[in-house]
C-alpha positions as CSV (number, residue, x, y, z in Angstrom):
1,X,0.0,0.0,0.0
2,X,2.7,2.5,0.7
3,X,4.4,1.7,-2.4
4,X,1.4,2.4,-4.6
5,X,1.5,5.6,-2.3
6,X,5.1,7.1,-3.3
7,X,4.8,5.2,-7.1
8,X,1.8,8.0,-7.5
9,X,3.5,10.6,-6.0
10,X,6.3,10.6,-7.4
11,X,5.1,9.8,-10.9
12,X,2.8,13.1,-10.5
13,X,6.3,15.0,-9.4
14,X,7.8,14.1,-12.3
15,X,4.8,14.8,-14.5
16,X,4.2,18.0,-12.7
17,X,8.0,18.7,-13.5
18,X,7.1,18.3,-17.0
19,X,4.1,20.1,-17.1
20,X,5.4,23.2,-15.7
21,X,8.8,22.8,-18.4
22,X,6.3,22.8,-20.9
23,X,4.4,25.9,-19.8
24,X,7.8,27.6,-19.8
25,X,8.8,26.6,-22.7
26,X,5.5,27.4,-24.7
27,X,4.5,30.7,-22.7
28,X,3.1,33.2,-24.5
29,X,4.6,36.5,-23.2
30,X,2.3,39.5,-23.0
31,X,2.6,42.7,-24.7
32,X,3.0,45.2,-22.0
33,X,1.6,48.1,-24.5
34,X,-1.9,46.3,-24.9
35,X,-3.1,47.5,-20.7
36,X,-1.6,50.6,-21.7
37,X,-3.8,51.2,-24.9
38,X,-6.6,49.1,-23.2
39,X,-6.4,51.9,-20.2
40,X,-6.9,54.7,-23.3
41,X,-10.2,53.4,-25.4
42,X,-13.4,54.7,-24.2
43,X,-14.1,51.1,-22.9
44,X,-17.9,51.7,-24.8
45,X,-17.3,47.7,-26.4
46,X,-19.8,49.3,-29.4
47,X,-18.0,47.3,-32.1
48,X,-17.0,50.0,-34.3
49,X,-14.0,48.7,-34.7
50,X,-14.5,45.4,-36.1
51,X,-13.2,44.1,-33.3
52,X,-14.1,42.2,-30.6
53,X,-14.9,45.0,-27.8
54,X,-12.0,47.3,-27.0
55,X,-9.9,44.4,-25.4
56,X,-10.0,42.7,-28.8
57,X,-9.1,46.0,-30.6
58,X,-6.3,46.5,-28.4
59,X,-4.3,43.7,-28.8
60,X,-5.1,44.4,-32.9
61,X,-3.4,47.8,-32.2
62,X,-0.3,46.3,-30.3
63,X,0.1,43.5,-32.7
64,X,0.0,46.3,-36.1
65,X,-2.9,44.1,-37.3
66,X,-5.3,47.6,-37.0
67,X,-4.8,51.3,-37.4
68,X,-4.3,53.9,-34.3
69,X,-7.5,55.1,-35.7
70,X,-9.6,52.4,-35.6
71,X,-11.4,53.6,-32.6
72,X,-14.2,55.5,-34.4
73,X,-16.2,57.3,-31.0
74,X,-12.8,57.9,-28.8
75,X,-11.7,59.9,-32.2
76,X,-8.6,62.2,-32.4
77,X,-8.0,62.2,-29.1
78,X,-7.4,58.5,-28.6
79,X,-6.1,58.5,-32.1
80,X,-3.1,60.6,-30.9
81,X,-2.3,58.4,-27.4
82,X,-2.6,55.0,-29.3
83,X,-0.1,56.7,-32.2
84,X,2.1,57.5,-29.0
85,X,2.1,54.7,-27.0
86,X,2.7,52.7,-30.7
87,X,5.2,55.4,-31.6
88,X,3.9,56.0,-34.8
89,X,2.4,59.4,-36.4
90,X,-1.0,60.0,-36.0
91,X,-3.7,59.7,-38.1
92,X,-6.7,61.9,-38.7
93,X,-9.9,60.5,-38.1
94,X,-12.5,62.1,-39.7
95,X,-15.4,62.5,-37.4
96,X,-19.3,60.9,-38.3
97,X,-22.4,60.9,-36.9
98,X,-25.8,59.4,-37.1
99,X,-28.6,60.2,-39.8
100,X,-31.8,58.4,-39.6
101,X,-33.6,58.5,-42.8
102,X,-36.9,58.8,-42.6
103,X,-39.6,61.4,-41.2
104,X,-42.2,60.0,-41.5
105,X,-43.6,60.2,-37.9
106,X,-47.2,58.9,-37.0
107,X,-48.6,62.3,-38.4
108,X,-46.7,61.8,-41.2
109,X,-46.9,58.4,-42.5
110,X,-50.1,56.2,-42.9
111,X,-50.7,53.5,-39.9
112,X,-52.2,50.9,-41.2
113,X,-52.3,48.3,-38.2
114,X,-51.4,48.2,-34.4
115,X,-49.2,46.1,-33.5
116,X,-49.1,44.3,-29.9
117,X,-46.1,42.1,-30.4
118,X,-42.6,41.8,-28.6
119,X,-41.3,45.8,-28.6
120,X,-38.5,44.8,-31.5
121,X,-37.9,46.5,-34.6
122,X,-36.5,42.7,-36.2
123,X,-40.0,41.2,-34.9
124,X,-42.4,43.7,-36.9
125,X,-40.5,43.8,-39.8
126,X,-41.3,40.2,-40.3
127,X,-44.4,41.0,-39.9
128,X,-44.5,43.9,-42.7
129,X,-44.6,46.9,-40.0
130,X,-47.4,49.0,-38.9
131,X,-47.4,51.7,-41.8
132,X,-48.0,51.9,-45.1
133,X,-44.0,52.5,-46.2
134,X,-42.7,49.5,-46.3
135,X,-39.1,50.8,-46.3
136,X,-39.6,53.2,-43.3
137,X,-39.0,53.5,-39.7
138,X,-40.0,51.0,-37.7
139,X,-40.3,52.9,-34.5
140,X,-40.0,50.6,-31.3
141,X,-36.3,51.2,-30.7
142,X,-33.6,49.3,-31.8
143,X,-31.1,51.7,-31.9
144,X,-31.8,53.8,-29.2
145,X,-30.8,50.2,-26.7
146,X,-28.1,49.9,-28.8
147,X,-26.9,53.6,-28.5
148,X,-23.7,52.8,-25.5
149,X,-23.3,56.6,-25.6
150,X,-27.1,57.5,-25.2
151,X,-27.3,59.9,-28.4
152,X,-30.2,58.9,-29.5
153,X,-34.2,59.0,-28.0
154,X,-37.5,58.8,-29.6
155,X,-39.6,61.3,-30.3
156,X,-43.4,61.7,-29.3
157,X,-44.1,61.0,-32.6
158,X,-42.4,57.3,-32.8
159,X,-39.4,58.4,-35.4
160,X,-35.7,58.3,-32.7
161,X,-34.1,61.9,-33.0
162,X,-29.7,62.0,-32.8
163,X,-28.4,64.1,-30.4
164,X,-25.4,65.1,-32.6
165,X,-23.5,66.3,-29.6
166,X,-23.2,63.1,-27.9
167,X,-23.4,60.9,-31.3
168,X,-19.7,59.2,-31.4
169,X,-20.4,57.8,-34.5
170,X,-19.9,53.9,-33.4
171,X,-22.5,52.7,-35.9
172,X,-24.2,50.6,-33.2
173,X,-27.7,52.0,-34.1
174,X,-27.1,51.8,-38.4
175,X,-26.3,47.7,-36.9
176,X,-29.2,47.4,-34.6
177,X,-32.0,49.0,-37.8
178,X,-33.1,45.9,-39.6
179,X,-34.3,48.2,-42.2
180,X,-31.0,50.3,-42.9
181,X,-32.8,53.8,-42.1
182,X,-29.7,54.7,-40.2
183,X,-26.8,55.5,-41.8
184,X,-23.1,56.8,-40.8
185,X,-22.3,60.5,-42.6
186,X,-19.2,63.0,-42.0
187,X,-19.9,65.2,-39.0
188,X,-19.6,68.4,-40.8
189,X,-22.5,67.7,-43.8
190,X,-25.8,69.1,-43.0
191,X,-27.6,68.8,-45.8
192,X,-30.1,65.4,-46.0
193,X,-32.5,63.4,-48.4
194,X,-34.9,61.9,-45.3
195,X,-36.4,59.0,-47.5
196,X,-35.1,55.3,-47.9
197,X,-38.8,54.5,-50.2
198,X,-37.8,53.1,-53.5
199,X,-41.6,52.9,-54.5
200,X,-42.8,55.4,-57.0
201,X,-44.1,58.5,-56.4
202,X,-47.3,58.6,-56.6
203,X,-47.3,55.0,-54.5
204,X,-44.9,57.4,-51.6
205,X,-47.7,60.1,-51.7
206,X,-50.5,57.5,-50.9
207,X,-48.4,56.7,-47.4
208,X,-46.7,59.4,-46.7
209,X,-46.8,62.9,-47.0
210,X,-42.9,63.8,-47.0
211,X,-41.6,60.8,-48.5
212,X,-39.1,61.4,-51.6
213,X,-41.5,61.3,-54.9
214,X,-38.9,61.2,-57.5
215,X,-39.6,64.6,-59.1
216,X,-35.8,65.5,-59.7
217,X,-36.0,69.0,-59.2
218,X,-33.5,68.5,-56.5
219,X,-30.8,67.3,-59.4
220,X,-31.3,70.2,-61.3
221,X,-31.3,72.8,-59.0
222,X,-27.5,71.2,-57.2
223,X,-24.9,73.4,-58.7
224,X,-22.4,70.9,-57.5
225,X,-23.9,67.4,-59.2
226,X,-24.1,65.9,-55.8
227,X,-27.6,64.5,-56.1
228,X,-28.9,61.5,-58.5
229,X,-31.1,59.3,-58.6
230,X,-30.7,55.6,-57.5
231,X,-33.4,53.0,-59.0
232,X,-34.7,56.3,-60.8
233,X,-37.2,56.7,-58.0
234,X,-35.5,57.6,-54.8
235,X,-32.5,61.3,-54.9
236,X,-29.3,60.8,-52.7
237,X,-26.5,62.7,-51.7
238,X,-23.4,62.6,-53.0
239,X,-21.2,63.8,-49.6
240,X,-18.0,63.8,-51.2
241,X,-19.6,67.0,-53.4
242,X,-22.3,68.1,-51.1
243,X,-20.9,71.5,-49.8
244,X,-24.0,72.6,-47.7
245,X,-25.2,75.0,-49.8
246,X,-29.0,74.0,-49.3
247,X,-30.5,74.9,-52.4
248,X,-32.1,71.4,-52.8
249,X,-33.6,71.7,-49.7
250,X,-35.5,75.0,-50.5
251,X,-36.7,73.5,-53.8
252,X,-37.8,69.9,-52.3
253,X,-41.4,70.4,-52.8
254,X,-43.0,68.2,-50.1
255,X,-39.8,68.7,-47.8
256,X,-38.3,65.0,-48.0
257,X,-34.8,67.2,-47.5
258,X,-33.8,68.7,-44.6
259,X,-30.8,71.6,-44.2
260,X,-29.9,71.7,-40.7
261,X,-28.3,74.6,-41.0
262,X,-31.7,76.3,-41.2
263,X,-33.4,73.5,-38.9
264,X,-34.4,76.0,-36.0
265,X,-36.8,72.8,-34.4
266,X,-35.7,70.0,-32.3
267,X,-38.2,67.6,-31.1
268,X,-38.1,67.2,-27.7
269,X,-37.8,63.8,-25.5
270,X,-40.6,61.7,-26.0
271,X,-41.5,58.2,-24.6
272,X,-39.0,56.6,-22.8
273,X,-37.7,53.2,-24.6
274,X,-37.2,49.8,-22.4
């Protein structure tokens, strides 16, 4: 019995022997820059990135594999510590924000059922939504719950309202939309086409009442060619030659664009999203 007793014990000596040789042999050692640019990101985890929360982006960084920045909401500022702590020159990171695409609030846009179901955007859109656009706003939330940085709240009327001051410009919300309403633009462009309705005009008219009806004037009138027409039935913006003029925007007749430059009104809070 006693030499079954030291056989085991000292054949799990000799195997621990090994196993710790091994682990010494095959250690990984840790790059002491990754805390360091860990300690730096916001620490948000909104996926901007690419990468796997801000842990998974700062090994990226450490290892070269992404930019210094790749951290869309911490922006220049964390853009110029990663570049330091990396030793590299920094990189400009050109700032974005949040545009949701569509107005067409409950006074705005035909309703043409309730809906009782689970308070998801992804569940009513199987389910064909609640108005008569069948490209527009959903309206129970997504992307306010998905908003880390709280920039975005809904409206009384049902449409979620940016606050462009907080807005990081993490794309969480454009993820969270199942119907791509939301979409990422530079910072500094204030000038928007609010409709994501590829029906035809006079279909848009029958639901709603500043949704984009195809009429082109906006086309002509932009003295820098920024606006065509995708499908032939719904305008966009070039921003690469938008320059903020706003001359589409005063010749829109039913208002489907917006310049913010002139945009005096901002809804207030409305109902609170769980």
């Amino acid at each position: 019995m006693l030499s079954a007793v030291l056989t085991l014990g000292a054949a799990g000596l000799v195997f621990g022997g090994f196993l710790a040789l091994a682990a010494q042999r095959f250690k990984v050692e840790e790059d002491s820059r990754v805390a360091e640019i860990l300690a730096v990101l916001p620490g948000a985890n909104c996926g901007a990135c690419g990468f796997p929360g801000c842990a998974g982006l700062a090994e990226a960084v450490a290892k070269g594999e992404a930019p210094c920045k790749a951290c869309v909401p911490g922006g220049d500022a964390v853009a110029e510590k990663l570049a330091s702590i990396m030793g590299m020159a920094r990189e400009a990171v050109r700032p974005m924000k949040a545009v949701v695409y569509c107005q067409g609030d409950d006074d705005r846009a035909e309703i043409v059922a309730e809906y009782h179901g689970v308070m998801d955007c992804r569940a009513l859109h199987q389910l064909g939504g609640s108005k008569g656009c069948p490209y527009g706003c959903l309206g129970l939330g997504n992307c306010v719950r998905a908003c880390a940085f709280g920039a975005i709240y809904m409206a009384p009327g049902g449409l979620p309202v940016v606050n462009e001051e907080k807005c990081t410009g993490c794309g969480a919300c454009v993820r969270a939309c199942p119907r791509g309403v939301i979409d990422l633009v530079p910072a500094d462009k204030q000038v928007h086409i609010l409709c994501r309705s590829y029906d035809k005009g006079p279909q848009v008219r029958q639901y709603c009442k500043v949704g984009c009806i195809a009429c082109r004037i906006c086309v002509r009138s932009c003295p820098q060619n920024a606006i065509s027409m995708d499908r032939d039935t719904l305008a966009v913006i070039d921003y690469s030659l938008c320059d903020n003029c706003g001359i589409c925007a005063t010749k829109c007749p039913v208002k489907t664009i917006v310049d913010n430059n002139n945009k005096s009104e901002v809804p207030e809070a409305g109902k609170q999203v769980s």
